[in-house]
C-alpha positions in Angstrom: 0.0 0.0 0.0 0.9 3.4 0.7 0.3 6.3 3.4 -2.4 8.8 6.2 -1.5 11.9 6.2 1.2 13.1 8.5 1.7 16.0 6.1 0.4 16.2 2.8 -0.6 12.9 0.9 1.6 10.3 0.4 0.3 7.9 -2.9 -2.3 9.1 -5.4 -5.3 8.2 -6.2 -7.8 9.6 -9.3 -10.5 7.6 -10.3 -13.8 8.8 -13.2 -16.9 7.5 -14.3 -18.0 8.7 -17.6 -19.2 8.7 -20.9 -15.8 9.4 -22.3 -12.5 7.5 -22.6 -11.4 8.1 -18.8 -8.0 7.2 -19.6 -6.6 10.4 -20.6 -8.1 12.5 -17.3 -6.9 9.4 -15.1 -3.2 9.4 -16.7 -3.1 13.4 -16.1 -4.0 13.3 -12.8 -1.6 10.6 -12.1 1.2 12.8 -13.9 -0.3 15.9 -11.3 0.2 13.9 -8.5 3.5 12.1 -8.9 5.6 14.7 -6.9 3.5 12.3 -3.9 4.7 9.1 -4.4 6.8 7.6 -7.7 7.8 3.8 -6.5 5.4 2.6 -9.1 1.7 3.1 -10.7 -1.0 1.6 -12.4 -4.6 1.7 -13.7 -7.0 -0.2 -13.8 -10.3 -0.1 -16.1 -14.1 -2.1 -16.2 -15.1 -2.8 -19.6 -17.5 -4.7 -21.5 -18.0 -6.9 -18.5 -14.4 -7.6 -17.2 -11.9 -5.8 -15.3 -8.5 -5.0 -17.5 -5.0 -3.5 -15.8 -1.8 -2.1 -16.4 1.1 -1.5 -13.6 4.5 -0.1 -13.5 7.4 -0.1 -11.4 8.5 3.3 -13.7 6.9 6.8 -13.6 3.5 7.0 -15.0 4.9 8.2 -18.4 6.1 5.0 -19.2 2.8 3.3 -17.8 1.1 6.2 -20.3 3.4 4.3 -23.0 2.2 0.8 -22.1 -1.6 1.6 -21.8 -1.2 3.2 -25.2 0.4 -0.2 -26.6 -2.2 -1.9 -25.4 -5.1 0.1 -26.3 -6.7 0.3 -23.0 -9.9 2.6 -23.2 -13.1 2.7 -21.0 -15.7 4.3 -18.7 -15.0 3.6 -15.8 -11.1 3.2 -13.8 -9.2 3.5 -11.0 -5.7 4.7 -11.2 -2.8 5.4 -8.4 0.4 6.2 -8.2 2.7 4.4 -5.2 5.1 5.4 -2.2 5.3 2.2 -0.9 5.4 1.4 2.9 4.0 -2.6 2.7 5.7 -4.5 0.2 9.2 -3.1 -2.1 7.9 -1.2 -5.2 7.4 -4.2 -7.4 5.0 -5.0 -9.9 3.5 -7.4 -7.9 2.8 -4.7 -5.1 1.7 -1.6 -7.2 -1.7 -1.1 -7.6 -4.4 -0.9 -8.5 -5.0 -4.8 -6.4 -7.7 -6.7 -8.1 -10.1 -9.7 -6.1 -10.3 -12.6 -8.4 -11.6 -11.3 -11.3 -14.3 -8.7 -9.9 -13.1 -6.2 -7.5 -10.2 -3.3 -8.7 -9.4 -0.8 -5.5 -6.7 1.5 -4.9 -5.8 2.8 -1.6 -3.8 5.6 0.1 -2.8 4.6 3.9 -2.0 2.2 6.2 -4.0 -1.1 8.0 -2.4 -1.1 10.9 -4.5 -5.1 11.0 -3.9 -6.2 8.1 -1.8 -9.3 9.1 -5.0 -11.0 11.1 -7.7 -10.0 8.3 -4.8 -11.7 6.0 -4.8 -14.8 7.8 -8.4 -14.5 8.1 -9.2 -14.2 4.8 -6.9 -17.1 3.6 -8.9 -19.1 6.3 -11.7 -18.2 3.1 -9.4 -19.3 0.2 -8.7 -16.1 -0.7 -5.0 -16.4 -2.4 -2.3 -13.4 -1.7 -0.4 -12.1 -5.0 1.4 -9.2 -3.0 2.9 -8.0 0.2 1.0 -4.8 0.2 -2.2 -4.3 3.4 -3.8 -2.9 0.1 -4.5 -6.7 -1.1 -6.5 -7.4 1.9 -8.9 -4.5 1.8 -9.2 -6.0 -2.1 -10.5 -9.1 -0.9 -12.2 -7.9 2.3 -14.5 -6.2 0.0 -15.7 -9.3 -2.0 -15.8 -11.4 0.6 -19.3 -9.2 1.7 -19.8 -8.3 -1.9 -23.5 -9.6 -2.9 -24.5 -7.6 -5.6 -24.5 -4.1 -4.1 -20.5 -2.4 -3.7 -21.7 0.6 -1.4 -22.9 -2.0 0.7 -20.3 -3.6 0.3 -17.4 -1.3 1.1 -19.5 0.2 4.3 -19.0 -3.5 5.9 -15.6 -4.0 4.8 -13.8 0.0 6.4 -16.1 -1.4 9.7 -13.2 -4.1 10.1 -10.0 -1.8 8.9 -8.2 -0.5 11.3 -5.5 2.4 10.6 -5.6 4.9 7.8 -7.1 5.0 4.3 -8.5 6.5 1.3 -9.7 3.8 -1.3 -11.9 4.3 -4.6 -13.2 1.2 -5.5 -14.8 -0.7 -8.7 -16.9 -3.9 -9.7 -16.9 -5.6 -12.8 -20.7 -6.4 -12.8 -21.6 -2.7 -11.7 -19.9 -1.1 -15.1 -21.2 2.4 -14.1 -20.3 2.7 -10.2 -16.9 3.8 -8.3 -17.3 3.9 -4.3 -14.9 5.2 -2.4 -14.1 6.1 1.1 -11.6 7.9 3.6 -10.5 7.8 7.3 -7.3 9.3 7.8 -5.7 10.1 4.7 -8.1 13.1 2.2 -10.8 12.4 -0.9 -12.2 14.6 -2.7 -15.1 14.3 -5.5 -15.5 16.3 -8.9 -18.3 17.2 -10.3 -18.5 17.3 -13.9 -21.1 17.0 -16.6 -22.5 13.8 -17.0 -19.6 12.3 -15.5 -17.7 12.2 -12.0 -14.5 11.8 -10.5 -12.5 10.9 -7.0 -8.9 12.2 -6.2 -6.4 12.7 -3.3 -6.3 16.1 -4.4 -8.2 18.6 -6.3 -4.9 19.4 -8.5 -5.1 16.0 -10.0 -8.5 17.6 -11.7 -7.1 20.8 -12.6 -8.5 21.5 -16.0 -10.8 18.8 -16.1 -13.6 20.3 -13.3 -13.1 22.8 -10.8 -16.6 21.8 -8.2 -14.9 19.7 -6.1 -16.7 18.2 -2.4 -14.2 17.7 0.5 -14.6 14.3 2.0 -14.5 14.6 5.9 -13.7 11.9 8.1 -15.5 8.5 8.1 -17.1 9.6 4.6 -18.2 6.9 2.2 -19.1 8.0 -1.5 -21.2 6.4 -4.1 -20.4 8.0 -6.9 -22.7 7.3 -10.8 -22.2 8.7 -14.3 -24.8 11.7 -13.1 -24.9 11.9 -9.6 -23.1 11.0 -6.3 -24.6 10.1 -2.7 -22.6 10.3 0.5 -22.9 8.9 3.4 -21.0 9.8 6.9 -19.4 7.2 9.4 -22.6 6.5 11.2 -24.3 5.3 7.8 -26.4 8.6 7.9 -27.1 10.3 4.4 -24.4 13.8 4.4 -24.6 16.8 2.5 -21.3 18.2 1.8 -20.4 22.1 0.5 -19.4 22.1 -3.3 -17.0 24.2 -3.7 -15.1 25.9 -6.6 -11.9 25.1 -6.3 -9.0 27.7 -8.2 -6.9 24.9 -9.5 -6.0 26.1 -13.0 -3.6 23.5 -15.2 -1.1 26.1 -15.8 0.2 25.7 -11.7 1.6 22.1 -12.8 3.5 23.7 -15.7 6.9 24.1 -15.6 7.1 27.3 -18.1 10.5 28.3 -18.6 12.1 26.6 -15.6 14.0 22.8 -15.6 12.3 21.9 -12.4 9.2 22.7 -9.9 11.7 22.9 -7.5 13.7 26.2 -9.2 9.9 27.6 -10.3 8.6 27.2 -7.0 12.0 28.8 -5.5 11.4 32.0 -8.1 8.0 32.0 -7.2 8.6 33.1 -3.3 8.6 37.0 -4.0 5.2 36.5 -5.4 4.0 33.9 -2.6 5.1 35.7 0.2 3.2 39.2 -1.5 0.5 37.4 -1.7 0.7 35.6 2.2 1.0 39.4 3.1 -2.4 40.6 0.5 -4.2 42.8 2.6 -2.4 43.6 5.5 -2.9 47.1 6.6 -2.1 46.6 10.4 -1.4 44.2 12.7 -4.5 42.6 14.5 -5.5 39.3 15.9 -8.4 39.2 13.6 -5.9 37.9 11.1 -6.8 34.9 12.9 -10.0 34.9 12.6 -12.6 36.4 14.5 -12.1 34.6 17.9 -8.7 35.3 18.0 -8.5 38.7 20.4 -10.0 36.5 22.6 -7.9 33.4 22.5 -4.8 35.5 22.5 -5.3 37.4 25.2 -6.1 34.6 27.3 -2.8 32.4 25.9 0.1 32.5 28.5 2.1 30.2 26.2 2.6 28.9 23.3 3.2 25.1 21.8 4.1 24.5 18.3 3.7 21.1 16.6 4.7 20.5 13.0 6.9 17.8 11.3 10.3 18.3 8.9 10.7 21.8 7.4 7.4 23.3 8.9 9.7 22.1 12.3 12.3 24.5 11.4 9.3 27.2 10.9 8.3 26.3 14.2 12.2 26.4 15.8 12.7 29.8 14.2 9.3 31.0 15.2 10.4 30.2 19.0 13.5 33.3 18.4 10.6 35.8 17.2 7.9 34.5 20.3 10.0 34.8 22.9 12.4 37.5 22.3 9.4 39.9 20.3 6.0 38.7 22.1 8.0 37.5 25.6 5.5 34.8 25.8 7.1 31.6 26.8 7.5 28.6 23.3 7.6 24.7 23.5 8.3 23.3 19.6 7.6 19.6 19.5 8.0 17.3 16.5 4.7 15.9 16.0 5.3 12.5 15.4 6.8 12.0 19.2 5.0 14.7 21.2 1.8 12.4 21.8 4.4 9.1 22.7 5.5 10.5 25.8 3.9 12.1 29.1 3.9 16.4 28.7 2.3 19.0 30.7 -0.7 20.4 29.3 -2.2 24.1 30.4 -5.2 24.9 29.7 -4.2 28.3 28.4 -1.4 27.1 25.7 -1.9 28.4 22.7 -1.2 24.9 20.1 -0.2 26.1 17.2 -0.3 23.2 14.1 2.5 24.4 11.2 1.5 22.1 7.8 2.2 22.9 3.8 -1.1 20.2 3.4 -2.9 20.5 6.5 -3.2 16.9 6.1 -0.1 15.8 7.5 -1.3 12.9 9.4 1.6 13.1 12.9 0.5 16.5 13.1 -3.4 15.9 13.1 -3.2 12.9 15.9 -0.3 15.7 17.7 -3.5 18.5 17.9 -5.7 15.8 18.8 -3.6 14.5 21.5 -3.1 18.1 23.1 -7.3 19.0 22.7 -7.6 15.6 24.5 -4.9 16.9 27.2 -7.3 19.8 27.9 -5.3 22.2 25.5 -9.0 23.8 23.5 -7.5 26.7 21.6 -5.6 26.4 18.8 -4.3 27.9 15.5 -2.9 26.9 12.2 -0.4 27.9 10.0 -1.2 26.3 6.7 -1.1 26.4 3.0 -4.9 24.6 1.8 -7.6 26.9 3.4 -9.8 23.2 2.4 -7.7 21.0 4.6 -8.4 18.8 7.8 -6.1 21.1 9.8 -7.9 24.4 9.0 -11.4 22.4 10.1 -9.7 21.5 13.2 -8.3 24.6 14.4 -10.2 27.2 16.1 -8.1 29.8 14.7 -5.8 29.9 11.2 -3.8 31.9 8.6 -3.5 30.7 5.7 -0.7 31.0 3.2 -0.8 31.9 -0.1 1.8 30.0 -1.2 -0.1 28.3 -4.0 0.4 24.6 -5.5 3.7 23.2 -4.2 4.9 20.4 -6.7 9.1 19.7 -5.4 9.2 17.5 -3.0 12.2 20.0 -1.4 9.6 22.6 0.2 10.6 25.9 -0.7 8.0 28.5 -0.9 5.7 26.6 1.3 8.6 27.2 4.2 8.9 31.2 3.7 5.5 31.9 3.5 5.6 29.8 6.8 7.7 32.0 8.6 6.2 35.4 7.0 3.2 34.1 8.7 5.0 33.1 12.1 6.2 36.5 11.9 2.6 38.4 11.9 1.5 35.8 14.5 4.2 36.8 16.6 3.0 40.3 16.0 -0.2 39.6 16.8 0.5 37.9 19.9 3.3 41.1 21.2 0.5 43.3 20.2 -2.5 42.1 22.8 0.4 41.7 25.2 1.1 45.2 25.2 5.0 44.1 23.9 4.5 46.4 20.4 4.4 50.0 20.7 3.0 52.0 17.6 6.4 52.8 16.0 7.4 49.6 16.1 4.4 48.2 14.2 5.2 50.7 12.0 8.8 49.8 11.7 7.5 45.9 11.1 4.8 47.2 8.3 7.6 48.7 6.8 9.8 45.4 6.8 7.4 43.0 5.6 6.0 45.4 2.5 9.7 45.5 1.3 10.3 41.4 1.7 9.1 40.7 -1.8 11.6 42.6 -3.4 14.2 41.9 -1.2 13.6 38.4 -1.8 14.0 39.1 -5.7 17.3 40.5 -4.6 18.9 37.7 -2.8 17.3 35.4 -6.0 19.9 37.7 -7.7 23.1 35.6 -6.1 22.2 32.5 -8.4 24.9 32.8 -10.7 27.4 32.7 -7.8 25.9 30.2 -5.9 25.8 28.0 -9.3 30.2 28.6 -9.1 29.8 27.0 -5.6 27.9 24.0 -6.4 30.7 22.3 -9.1 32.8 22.2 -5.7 30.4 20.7 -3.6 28.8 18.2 -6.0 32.5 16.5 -5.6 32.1 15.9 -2.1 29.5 13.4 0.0 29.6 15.1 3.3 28.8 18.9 4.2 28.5 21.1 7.8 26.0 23.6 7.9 26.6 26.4 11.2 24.1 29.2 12.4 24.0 30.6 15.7 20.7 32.4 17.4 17.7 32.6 15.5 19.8 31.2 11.8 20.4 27.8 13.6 17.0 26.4 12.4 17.9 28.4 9.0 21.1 26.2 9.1 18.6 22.9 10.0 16.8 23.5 6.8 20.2 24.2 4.7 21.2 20.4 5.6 17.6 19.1 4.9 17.5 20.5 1.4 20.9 19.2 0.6 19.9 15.7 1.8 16.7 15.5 0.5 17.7 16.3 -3.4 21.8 16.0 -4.0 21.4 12.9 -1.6 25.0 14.7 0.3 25.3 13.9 4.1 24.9 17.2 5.8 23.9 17.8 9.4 23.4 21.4 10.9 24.8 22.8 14.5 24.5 25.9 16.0 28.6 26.8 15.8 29.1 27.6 19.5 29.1 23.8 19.8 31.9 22.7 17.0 34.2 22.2 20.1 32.0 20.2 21.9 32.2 17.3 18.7 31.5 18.4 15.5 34.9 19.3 15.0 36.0 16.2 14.9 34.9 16.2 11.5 36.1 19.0 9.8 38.7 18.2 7.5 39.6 19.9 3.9 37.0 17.0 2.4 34.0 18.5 4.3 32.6 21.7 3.2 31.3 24.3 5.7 28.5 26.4 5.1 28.1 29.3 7.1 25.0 32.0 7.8 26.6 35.7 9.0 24.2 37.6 9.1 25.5 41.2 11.2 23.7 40.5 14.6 24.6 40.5 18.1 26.5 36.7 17.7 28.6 38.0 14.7 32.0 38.1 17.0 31.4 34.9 18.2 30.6 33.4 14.9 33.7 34.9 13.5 35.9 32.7 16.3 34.0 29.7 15.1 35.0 30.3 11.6 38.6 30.5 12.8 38.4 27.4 14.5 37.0 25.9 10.9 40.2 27.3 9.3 42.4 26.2 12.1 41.5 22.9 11.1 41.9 23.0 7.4 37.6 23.1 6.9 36.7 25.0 3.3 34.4 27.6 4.4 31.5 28.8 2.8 29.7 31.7 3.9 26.8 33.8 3.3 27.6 36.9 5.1 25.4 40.3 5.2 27.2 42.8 3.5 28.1 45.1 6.9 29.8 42.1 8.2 33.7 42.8 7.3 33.9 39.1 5.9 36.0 38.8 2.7 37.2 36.0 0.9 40.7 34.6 1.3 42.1 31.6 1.7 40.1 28.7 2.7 36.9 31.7 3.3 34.5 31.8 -0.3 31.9 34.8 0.8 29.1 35.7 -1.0 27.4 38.9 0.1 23.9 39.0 0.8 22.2 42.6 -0.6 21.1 43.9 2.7 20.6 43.0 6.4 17.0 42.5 7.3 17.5 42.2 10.9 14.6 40.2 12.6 13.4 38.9 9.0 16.7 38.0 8.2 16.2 34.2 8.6 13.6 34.2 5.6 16.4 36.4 3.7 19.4 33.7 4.3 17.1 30.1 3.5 16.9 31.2 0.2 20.8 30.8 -1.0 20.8 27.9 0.9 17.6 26.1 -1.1 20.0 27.9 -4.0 22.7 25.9 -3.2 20.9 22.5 -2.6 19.7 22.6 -6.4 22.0 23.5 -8.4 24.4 21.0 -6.7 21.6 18.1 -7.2 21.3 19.3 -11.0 25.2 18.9 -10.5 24.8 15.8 -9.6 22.4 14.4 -12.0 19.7 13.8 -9.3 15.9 13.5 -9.4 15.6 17.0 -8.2 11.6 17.1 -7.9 11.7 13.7 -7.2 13.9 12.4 -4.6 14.6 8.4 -3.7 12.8 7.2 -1.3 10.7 10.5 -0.2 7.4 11.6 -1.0 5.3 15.4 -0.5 3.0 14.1 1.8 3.3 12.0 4.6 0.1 10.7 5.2 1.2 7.6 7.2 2.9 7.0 10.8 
């Protein structure tokens, strides 16, 4: 199978019913959604009576190639596209996983039982072809199918236990998908005269734009002109159709090589448009209950998982030293394993690109079930089970986010962070008029600063030759850059697949230097703050050692290039904003030494955008 939603979704599913050839929407969607999972992918299709399928352990244009070879066409099918947690990416594993010869499904998540239903089901004479929890949902199915699927599926998700989204077809119901989600998103689109099912309303970009939001515990029964759905409890639900701005031109590339680099060029827009609107600073930002939620908050916790972490990290810097309000940041996936102490009057605050990112849902959960009511979201889809959840949210305006590598999603992020932190200062009576003034100012000038640090490419492309040659890298930040530094080491990973780790650089001597040899380049963020002298004698000690430094200094900081020192300046200092100023070289850095490289830069091994699974 694949992942729920710890993030964004992991696997992809689309699925139609129509009176068309569904394979060309299907294969789109699959193409839209590959950034979430890319270990293998397959469709599968009911026609004239029988159930046909095609699987790859490639990307989906080479399943495109085989379904053209073979002249696969109908009205009906079920198509996915695999990061693969049960089972290696193998043939045998992709999906979509047939029953015998009459159920197809596809599935997004994890069965956390799927070994006892397994042995269960082979108790039946059911007969295993894969290694995937996907398979047993497959046969779970038919083993209650009598003629009706809804029916069906509703008793087979009563037995699953774990997370899933699955669409679902029969071969002697030629004009029927069902499908159904706990966990891990589904959505529906509405067209004319036909209908569709996807993890995500980008995989119908350009095909409809009506789009209903599955909730939790949601089962759909979806026909060539109409759909009926019914909530966990078996009731009949009505759910909001809504319009949905997903044009096809955000999954174009246009003049770039990569999402990656678009979506890198795109953050003087995205962060313009995170900031539309903003004529002061008030809590209403938040929405309408938050004066009252933030006057009563006497702390803050903030839960989020990789990059929107680092958000969080650097967000702590801004809290505590702006807002004086005191800042726990957990990583979502371990702060509900162990024992914490809850106050009622902690503000949680939920950092997520998706807002489907499944650690971070059961995280909030946990701490609403510790007592902890009022909370707020950062978050990227205003549609998404986060901003349902929360009582308060701003959402970013980041737009679609394709890479992997999150870029724009992260600095829009902390542009947000920033007028929460605001916000907060201002109802503690921490942010006198001239100061608010003296933010307003900052943030209205970000864009184009932005566009001016976008303006270092050229060097940065020198630097990556040299550091393409080497498998191992240091990244160093003191203060409020450490977490800037965190996120450096993260993007190199992720995409040139180069060992880097991050440490704040008053703690080189207390290990980390142990490594530094003239093989292990050492990335450094001077920006001219109050820890500039002291990051200076950690340089030294870099040089002392032999370490090749590489630094990205602010232009006031008297740093100049000499031996074993390569500077490049940075076109201003933006004091407290300066953290969003100096990530951007770094994300700089990480791609052009993955295109060095020859990498998969949008594409990574082994990762996916959205972890939607434990």
């Amino acid at each position: 199978m694949c992942l729920p939603d710890e993030v964004f979704d992991m696997c992809g599913i689309v699925g139609a019913v129509a009176k068309r050839n569904v394979v060309p929407v299907m294969l789109e969607g699959l193409k839209r959604l590959e950034y979430r999972g890319y270990d293998s992918c397959g469709i599968a299709l009911c026609t004239e009576g029988h159930l046909e399928r095609s699987r790859s352990t490639s990307r989906v244009a080479e399943l495109e190639k085989q379904v053209n070879g073979h002249h696969l066409s109908g009205f009906l099918g079920i198509a996915h596209t695999r990061w693969a947690t049960h089972g290696a990416p193998t043939t045998d594993n992709a999906h979509p996983h047939f029953s015998g010869k009459r159920i197809a499904l596809v599935h997004n998540g994890i069965i956390e039982n799927h070994a006892e239903l397994r042995e269960a089901l082979k108790m039946k004479g059911y007969v295993f072809s894969s290694q995937t929890d996907t398979e047993v949902i497959a046969h779970l199915i038919d083993s209650f199918y009598q003629g009706d699927l809804l029916e069906a599926v509703q008793a087979a998700i009563v037995r699953l236990r774990g997370a899933f989204a699955i669409a679902v077809i029969c071969r002697d119901e030629p004009q029927r998908m069902v499908g159904a989600r706990q966990g891990s998103p589904l959505v529906v689109g509405i067209g004319d005269h036909e209908n569709f099912l996807a993890s995500d309303a980008l995989a119908l970009a350009g095909t409809t734009n009506r789009i209903v939001y599955l909730e939790e515990g949601d089962v759909v029964d979806i026909h060539l002109n109409d759909f009926h759905i019914v909530d966990a409890g078996g009731k009949p639900a009505l759910r909001e159709v809504k319009v949905v701005d997903v044009y096809s031109g955000v999954a174009e590339l246009g003049p770039y090589r990569h999402f990656m680099q678009k979506e890198i060029f795109e953050q003087p827009r995205a962060i313009s448009d995170t900031l539309q609107g903003l004529e002061s600073i008030t809590p209403d930002l938040f929405g309408a209950q938050a004066s009252a939620v933030l006057h009563k908050a006497d702390s803050v916790l903030i839960l989020a998982c990789g990059t929107s972490y680092y958000a969080g990290l650097t967000a702590k810097y801004w809290l505590e030293s702006i807002a004086k309000i005191p800042v726990e940041v957990e990583i979502a996936s371990e702060y509900r394993y162990r024992d914490s102490v809850p106050s009622e009057n902690k503000l949680v605050v939920t950092i997520s690109q998706s807002g489907e990112t499944a650690d971070a849902l059961a995280a909030l959960r946990h701490a609403r079930e510790l007592g902890m009511a009022h909370s707020l979201t950062i978050c990227n889809v205003a549609t998404s089970a986060m901003v349902r959840e929360c009582e308060l949210a701003y959402i970013t305006r980041a737009g679609v986010e394709i890479g992997v590598a999150s870029t724009k999603a992260f600095t829009t992020q902390l542009t947000a962070l920033f007028l929460l932190t605001l916000a907060i200062a201002k109802v503690r009576g921490r942010l006198a008029p001239e100061q608010e003034a003296e933010h307003m100012k900052l943030l209205r000038h970000l864009p184009v600063a932005v566009s001016a640090v976008l303006a270092l490419e050229p060097q940065i492309i020198a630097w990556a030759e040299e550091f393409s040659r080497h498998d191992d890298a240091l990244f160093l930040g003191r203060g409020i850059h450490y977490p800037i530094a965190l996120e450096g080491a993260l993007k190199l990973k992720e995409i040139s697949y180069i060992h880097a780790e991050a440490y704040p650089a008053g703690e080189l001597k207390h290990g980390p230097l142990a490594l530094v040899t003239d093989k292990m380049p050492v990335v450094t963020i001077a920006p001219n703050d109050d820890l500039l002298e002291k990051l200076k004698s950690n340089m030294q000690e870099v040089r002392a050692r032999g370490g090749q430094l590489y630094v990205f200094a602010d232009s006031d900081t008297k740093i100049v290039s000499e031996e074993g020192i390569h500077v490049i300046r940075m076109p201003e200092n933006y004091g407290l904003l300066s953290p969003i100023l100096h990530v951007i070289p770094l994300q700089l850095l990480a791609y052009h030494t993955a295109l060095v490289r020859g990498t998969d830069v949008d594409k990574p091994r082994n990762l996916a955008k959205s972890v939607t699974v434990e």
